[in-house]
VOBA-1610 file (N, C-alpha, C; in pm, whole numbers, padded with zeros to 5 digits, always signed):
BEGIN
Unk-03146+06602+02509Unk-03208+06498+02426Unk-03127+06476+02300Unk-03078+06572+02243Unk-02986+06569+02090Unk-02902+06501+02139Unk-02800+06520+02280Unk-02678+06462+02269Unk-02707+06329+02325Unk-02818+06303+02391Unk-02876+06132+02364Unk-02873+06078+02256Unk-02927+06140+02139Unk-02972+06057+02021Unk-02859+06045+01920Unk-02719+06139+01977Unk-02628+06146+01886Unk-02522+06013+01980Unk-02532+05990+02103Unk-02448+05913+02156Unk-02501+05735+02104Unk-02635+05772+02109Unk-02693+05625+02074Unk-02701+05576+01939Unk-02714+05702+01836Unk-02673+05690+01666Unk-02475+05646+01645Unk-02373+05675+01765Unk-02226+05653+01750Unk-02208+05504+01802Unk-02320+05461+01900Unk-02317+05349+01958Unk-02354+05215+01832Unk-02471+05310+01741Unk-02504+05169+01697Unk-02395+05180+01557Unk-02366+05260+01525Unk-02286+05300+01408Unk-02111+05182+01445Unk-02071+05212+01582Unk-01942+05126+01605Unk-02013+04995+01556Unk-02149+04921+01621Unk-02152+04809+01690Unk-02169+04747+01560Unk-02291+04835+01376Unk-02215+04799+01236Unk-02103+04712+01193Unk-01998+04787+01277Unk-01961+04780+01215Unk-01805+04678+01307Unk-01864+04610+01419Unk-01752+04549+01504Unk-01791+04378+01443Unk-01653+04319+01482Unk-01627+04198+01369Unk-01734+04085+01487Unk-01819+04020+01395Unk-01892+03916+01467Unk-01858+03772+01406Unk-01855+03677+01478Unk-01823+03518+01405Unk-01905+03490+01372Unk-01868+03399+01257Unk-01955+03369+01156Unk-02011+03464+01058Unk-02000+03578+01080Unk-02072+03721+00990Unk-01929+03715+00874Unk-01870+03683+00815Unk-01799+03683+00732Unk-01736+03589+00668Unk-01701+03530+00539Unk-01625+03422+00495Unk-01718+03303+00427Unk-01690+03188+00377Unk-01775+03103+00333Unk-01737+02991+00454Unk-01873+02933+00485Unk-01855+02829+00546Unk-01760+02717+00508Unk-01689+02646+00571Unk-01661+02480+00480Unk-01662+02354+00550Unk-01700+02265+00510Unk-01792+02157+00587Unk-01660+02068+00673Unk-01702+02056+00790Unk-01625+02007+00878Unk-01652+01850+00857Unk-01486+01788+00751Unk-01509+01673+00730Unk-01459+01541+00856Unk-01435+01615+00974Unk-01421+01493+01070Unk-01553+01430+01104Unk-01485+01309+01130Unk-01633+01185+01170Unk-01674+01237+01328Unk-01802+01163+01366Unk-01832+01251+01500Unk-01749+01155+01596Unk-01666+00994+01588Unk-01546+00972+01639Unk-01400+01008+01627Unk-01386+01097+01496Unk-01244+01139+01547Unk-01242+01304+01647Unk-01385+01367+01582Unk-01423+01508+01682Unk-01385+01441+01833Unk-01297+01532+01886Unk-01296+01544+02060Unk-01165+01396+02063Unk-01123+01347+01988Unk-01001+01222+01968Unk-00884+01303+01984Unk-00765+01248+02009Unk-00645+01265+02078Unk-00559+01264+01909Unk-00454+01350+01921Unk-00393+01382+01828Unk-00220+01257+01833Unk-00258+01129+01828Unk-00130+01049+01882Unk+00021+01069+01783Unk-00008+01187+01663Unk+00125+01201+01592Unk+00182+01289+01668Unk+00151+01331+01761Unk+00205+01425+01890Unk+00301+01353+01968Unk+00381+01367+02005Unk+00495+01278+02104Unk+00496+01321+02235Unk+00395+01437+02260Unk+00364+01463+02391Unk+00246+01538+02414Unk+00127+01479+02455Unk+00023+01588+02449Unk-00019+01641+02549Unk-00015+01768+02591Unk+00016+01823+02721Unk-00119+01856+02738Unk-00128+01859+02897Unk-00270+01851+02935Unk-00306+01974+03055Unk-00158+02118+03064Unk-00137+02213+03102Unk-00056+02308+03051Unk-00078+02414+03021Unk+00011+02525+03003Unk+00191+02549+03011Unk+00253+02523+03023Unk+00354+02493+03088Unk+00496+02623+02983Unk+00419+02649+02895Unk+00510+02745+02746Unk+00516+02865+02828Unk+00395+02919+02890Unk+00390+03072+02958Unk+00366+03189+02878Unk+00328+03105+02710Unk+00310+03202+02609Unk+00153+03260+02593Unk+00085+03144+02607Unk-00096+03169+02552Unk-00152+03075+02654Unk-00283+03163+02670Unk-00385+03078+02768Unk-00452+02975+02693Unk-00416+02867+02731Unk-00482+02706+02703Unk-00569+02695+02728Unk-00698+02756+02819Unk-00810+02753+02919Unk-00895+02672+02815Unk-01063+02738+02840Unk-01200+02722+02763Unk-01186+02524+02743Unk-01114+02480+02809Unk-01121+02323+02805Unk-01190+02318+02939Unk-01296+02126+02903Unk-01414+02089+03028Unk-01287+01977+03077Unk-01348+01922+03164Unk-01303+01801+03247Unk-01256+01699+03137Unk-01258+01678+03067Unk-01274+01569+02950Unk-01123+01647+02852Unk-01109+01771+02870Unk-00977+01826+02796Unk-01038+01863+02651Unk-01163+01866+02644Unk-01244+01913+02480Unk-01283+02041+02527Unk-01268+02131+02420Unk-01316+02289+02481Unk-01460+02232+02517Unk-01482+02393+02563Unk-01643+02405+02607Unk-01697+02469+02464Unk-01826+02513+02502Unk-01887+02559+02397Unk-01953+02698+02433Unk-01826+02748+02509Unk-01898+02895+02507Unk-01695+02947+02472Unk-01689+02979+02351Unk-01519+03033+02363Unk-01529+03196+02366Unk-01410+03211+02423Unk-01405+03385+02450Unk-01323+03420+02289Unk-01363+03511+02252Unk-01323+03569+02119Unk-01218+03684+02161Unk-01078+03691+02109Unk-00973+03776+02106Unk-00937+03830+01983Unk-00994+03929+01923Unk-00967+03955+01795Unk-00852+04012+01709Unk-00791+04069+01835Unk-00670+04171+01767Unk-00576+04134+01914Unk-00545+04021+01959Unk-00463+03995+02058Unk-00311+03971+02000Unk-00180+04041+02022Unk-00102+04009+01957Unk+00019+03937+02066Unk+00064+03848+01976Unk+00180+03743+02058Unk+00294+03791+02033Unk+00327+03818+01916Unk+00490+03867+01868Unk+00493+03853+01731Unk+00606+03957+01644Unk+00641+03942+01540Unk+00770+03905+01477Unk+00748+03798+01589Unk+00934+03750+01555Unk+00891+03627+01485Unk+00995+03581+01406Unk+01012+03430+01325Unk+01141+03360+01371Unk+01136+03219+01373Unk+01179+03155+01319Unk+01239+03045+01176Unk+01293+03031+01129Unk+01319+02922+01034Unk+01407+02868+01078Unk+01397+02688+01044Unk+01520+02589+01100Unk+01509+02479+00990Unk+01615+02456+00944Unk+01612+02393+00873Unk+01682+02234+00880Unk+01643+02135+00837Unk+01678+01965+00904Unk+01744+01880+00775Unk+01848+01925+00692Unk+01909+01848+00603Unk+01908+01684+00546Unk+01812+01631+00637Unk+01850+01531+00664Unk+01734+01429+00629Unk+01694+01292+00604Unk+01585+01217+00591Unk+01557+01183+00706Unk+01377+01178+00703Unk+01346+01123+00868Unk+01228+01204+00863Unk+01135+01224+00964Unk+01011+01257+00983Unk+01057+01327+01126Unk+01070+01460+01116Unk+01134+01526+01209Unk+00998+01627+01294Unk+00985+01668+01446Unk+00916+01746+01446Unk+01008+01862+01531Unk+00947+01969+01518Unk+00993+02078+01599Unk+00918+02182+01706Unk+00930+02211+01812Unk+00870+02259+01882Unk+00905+02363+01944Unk+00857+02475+01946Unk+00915+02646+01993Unk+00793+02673+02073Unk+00845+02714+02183Unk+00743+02790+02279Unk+00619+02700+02265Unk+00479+02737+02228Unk+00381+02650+02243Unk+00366+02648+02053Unk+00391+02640+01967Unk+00396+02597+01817Unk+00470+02446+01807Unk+00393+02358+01728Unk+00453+02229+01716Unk+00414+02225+01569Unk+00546+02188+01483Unk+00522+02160+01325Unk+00587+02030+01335Unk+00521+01933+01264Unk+00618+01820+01201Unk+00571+01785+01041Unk+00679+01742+01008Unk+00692+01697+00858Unk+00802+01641+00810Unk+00833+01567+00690Unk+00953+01540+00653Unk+01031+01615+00498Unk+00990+01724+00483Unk+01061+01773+00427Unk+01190+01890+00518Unk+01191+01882+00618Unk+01318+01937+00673Unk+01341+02072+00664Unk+01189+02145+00656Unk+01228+02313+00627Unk+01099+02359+00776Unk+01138+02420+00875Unk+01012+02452+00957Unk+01011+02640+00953Unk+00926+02656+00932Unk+00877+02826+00944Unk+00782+02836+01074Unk+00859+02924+01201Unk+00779+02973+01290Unk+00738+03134+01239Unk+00632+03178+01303Unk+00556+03312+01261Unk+00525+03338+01423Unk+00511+03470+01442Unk+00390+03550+01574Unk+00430+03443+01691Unk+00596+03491+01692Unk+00680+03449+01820Unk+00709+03566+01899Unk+00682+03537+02049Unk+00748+03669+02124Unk+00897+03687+02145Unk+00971+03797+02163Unk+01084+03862+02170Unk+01093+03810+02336Unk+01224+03732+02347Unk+01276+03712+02429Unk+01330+03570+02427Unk+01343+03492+02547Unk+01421+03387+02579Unk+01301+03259+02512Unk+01335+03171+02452Unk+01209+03078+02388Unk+01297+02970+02364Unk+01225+02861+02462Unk+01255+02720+02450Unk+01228+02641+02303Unk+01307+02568+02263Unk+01291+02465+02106Unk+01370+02366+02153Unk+01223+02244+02122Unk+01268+02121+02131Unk+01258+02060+01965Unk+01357+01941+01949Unk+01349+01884+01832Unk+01318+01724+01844Unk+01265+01705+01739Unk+01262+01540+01790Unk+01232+01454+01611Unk+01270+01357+01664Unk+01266+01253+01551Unk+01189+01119+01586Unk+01094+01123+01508Unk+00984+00986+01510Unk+00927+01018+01712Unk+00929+01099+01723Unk+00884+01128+01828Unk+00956+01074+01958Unk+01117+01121+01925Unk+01223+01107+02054Unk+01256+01225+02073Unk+01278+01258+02159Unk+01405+01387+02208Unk+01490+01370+02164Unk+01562+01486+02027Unk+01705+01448+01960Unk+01787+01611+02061Unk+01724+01714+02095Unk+01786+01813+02096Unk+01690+01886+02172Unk+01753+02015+02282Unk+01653+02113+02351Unk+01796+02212+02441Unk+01767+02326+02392Unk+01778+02483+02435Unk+01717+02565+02462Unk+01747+02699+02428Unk+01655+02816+02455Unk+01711+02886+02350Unk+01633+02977+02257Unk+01688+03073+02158Unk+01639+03204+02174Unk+01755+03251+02177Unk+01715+03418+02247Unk+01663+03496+02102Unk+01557+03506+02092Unk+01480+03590+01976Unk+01444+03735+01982Unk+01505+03822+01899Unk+01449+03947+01914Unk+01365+04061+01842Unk+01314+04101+01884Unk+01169+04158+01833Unk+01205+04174+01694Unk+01082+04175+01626Unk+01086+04201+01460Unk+01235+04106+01373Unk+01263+04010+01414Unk+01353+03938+01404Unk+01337+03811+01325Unk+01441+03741+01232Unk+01420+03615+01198Unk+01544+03535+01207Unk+01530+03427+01328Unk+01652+03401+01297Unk+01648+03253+01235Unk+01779+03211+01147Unk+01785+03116+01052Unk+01870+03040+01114Unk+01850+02874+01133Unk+01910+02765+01193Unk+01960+02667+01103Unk+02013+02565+01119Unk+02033+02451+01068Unk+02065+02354+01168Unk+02017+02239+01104Unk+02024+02134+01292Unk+02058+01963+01228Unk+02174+01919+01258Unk+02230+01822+01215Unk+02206+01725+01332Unk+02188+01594+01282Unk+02165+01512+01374Unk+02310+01465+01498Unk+02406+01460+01406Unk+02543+01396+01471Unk+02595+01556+01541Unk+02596+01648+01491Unk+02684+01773+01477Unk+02580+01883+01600Unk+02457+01938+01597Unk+02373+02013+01664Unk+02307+02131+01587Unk+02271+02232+01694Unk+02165+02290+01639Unk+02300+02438+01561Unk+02244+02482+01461Unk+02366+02604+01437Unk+02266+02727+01418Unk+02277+02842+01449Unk+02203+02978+01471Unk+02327+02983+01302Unk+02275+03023+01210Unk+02328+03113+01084Unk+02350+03214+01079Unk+02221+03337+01105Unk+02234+03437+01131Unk+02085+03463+01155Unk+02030+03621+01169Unk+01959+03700+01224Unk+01922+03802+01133Unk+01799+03813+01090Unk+01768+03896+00972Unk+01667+03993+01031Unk+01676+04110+01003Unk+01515+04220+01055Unk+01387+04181+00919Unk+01323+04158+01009Unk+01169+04084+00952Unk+01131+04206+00875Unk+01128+04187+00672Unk+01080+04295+00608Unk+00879+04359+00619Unk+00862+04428+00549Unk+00716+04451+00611Unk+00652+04335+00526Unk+00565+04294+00542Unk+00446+04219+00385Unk+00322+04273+00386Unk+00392+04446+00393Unk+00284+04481+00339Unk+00148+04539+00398Unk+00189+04512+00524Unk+00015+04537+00583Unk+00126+04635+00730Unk-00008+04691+00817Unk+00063+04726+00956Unk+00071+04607+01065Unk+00029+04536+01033Unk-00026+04440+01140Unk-00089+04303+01074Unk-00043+04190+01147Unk-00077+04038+01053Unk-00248+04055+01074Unk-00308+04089+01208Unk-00458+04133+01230Unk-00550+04192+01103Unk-00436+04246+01051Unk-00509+04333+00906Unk-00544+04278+00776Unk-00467+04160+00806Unk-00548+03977+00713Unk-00666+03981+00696Unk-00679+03905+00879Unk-00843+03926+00876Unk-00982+04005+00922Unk-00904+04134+00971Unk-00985+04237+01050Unk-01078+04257+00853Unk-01000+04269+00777Unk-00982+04342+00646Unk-01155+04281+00558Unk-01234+04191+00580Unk-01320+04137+00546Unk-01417+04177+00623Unk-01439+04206+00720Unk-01522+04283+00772Unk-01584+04405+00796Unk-01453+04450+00728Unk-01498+04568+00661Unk-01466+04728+00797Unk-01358+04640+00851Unk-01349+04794+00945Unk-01211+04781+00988Unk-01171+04855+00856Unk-01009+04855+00874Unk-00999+04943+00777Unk-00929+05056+00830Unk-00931+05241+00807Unk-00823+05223+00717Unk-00747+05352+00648Unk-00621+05370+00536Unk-00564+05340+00634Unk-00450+05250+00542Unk-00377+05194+00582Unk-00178+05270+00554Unk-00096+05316+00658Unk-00030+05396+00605Unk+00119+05347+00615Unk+00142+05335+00509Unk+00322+05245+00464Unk+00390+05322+00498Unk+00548+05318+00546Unk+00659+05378+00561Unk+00715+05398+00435Unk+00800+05545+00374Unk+00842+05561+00261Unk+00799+05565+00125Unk+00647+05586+00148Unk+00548+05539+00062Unk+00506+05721+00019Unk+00538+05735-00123Unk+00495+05896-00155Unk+00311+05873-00138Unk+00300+05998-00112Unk+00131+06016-00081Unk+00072+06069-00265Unk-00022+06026-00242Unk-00109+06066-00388Unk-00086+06190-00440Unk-00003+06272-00355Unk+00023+06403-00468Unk+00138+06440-00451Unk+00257+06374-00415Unk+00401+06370-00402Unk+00360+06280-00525Unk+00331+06186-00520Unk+00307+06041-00637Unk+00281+06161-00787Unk+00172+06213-00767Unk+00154+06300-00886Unk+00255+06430-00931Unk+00296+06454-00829Unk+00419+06555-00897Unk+00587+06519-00927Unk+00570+06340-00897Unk+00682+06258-00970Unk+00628+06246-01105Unk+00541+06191-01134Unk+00466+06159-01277Unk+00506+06248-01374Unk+00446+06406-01267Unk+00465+06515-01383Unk+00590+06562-01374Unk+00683+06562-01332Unk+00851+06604-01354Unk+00903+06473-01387Unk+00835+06328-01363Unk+00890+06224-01541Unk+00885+06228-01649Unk+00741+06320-01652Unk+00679+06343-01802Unk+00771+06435-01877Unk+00817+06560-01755Unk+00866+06680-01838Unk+00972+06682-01857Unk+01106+06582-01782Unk+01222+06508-01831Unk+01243+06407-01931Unk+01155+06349-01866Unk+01210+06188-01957Unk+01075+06121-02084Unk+01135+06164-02208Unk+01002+06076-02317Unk+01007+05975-02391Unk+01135+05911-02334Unk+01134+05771-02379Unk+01169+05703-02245Unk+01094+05541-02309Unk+01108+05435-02223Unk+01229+05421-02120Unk+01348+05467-02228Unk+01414+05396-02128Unk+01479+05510-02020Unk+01448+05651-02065Unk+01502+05759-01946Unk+01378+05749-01860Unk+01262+05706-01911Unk+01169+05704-01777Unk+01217+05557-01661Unk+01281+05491-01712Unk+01320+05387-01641Unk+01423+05387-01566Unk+01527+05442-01597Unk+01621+05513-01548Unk+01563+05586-01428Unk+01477+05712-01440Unk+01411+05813-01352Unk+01343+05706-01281Unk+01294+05617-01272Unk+01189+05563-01173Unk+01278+05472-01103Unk+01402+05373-01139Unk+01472+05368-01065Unk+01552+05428-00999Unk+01617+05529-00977Unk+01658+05629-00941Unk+01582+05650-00815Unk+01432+05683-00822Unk+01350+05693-00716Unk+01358+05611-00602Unk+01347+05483-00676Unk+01329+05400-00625Unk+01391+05318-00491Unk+01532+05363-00505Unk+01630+05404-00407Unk+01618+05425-00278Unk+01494+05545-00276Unk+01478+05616-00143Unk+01324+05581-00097Unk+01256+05545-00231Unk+01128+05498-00147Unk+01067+05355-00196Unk+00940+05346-00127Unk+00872+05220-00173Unk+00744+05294-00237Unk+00646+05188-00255Unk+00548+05191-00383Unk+00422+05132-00366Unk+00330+05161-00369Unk+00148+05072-00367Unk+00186+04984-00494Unk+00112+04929-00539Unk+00046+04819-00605Unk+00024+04947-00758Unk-00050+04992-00668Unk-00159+05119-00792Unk-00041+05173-00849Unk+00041+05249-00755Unk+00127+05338-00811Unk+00255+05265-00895Unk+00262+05157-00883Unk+00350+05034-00959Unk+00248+05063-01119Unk+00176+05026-01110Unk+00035+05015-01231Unk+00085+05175-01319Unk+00074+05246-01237Unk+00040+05360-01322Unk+00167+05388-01383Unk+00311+05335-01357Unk+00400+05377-01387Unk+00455+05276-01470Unk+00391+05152-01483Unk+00418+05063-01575Unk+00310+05111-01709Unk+00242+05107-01706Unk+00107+05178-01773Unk+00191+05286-01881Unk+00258+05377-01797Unk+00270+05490-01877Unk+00447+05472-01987Unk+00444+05311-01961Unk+00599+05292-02043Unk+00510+05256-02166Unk+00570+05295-02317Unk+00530+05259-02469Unk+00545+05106-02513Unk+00654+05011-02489Unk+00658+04886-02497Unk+00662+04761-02362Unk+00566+04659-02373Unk+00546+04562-02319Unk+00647+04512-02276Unk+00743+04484-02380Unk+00902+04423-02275Unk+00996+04555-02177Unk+00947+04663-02156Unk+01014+04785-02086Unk+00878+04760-01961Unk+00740+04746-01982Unk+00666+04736-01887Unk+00693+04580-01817Unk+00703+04461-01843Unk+00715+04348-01778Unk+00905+04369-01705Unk+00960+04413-01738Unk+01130+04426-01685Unk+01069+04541-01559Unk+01043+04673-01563Unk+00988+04707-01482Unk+00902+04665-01362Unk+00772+04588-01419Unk+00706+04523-01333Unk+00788+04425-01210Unk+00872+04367-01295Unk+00971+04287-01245Unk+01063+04314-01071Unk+01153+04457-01144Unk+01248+04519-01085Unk+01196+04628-00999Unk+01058+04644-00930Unk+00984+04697-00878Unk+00891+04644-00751Unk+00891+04468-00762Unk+00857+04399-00675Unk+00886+04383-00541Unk+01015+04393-00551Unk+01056+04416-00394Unk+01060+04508-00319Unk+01013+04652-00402Unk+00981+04772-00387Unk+00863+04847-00311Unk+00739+04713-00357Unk+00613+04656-00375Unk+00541+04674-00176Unk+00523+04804-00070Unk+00475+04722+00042Unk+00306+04658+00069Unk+00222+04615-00090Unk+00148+04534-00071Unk+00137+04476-00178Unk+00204+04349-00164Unk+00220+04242-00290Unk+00118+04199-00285Unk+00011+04180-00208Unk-00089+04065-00176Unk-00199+04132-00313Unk-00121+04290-00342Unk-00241+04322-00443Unk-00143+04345-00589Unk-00082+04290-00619Unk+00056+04317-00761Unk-00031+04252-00881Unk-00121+04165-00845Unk-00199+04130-00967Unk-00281+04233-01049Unk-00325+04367-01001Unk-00343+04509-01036Unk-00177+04511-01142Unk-00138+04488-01126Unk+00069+04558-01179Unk+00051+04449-01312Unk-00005+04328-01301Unk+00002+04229-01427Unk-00127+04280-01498Unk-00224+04340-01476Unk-00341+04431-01553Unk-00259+04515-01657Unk-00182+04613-01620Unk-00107+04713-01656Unk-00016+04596-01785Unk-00003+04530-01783Unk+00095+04458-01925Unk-00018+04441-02022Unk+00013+04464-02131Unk-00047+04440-02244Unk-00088+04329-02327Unk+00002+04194-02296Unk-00017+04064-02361Unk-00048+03962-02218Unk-00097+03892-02225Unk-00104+03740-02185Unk-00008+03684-02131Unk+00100+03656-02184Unk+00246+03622-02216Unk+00306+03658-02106Unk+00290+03818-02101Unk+00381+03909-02032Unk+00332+03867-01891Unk+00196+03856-01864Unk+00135+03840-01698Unk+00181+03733-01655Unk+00122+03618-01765Unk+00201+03501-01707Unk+00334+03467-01666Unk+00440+03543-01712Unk+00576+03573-01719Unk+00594+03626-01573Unk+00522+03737-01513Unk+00560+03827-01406Unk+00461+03719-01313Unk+00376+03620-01315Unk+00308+03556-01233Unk+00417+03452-01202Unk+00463+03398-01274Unk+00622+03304-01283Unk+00673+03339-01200Unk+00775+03460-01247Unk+00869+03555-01177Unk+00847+03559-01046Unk+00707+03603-01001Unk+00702+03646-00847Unk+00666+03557-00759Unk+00601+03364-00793Unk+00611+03208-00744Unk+00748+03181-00680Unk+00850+03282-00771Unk+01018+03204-00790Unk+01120+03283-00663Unk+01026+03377-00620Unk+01086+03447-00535Unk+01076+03404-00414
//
């Protein structure tokens, strides 16, 4: 009987705490008319009415090509963490198309995200013609950077390894509001009492600003940094212009920027936050 009441107390304890729709976020009012709802997207130059990418299931559509109204929920389904960027020099209203992702716009800069590793078709087009179509061999954790001339073709630049931003997983966005998403654990990242026995062999070396700055770059070298532990080490410099240069030269150091506004707390003036809020727009 106990190990009944303990299996059925673990059962309801997961089910707390598993992500439900709609249980999180603010609503926001769906401003389409009830004639453009279920309408055809005609800035599309091809609107496909089957699968044909081999990347993601298209399904949960009725006879009519409008989903249904029962959708299957995939919460933590992952596609890839490869990128693209391609860039279009040129004037014109250009669109671009990779695997099943379609961006158009006319500023001439496209960012693909949560591409799979391997062989991936990109078509290009202008005012909705076929200007260009290959295949770009993409590889895992990868970004590769293009440029694509109308007269001349498409040019691969180079190939960059995709840095972290910070999280383990893009899922950890929005798993993270619901409230069931465990410590989270960075690569190169000192633990809370490696962190504390740097502090105290900075303290017992270095008592001015600028040998503690020295010592923390130095560190800095071999590892990365929380948000907090950025704070506490800006915190513990005596002048505001040694804490904002720090704050600064520590950013890229940073594997969760999404929380560095904790790091502009730690400055002392107004001035100074707004300065490092600047700084980190420009990057």
């Amino acid at each position: 009987m106990k190990s009944i009441c303990i299996s059925v107390l673990l059962l309801f304890t997961a089910s707390s705490f598993a992500q439900e729709a709609g249980k999180a976020g603010e609503l926001l009012k769906n401003e389409a008319t009830k004639t453009e709802i279920g309408s055809v997207n005609n800035k599309k130059s091809d609107v496909k009415t089957k699968n044909n990418s081999g990347l993601r299931n298209q399904g949960n559509q009725g006879n009519n090509g409008f989903r249904t109204k029962n959708p299957q929920y995939r919460w933590n389904q992952e596609y890839g963490y490869s990128e693209v960027f391609l860039r279009i020099p040129e004037q014109g209203f250009f669109s671009v198309e990779i695997g099943d992702q379609f961006i158009s716009n006319n500023s001439g800069k496209f960012r693909f995200f949560d591409l799979p590793a391997g062989r991936v078709p990109i078509s290009i087009y202008e005012s909705g013609y076929l200007l260009y179509k290959t295949t770009l061999n993409v590889r895992n954790n990868s970004r590769l950077v293009l440029d694509f001339f109308t007269n001349e073709g498409l040019y691969l630049l180079d190939s960059y390894p995709v840095q972290s931003y910070g999280f383990d997983s893009w899922n950890d966005v929005w798993n993270d509001p619901y409230g069931n998403i465990g410590d989270i654990n960075y690569p190169n990242v000192m633990d809370n009492q490696t962190f504390q026995q740097f502090m105290d062999t900075m303290k017992d070396r270095a008592w001015f600003d600028d040998k503690k700055l020295a010592f923390i770059n130095q560190q800095g070298r071999h590892a990365m940094f929380t948000s907090e532990q950025i704070s506490i080490l800006v915190k513990d410099l005596s002048f505001d212009k040694n804490k904002l240069a720090l704050a600064k030269s520590l950013f890229p150091k940073c594997v969760d920027k999404q929380k560095y506004f904790i790091v502009g707390e730690a400055l002392d003036f107004e001035s100074s936050r707004r300065e490092l809020m600047d700084y980190i727009s420009k990057l």
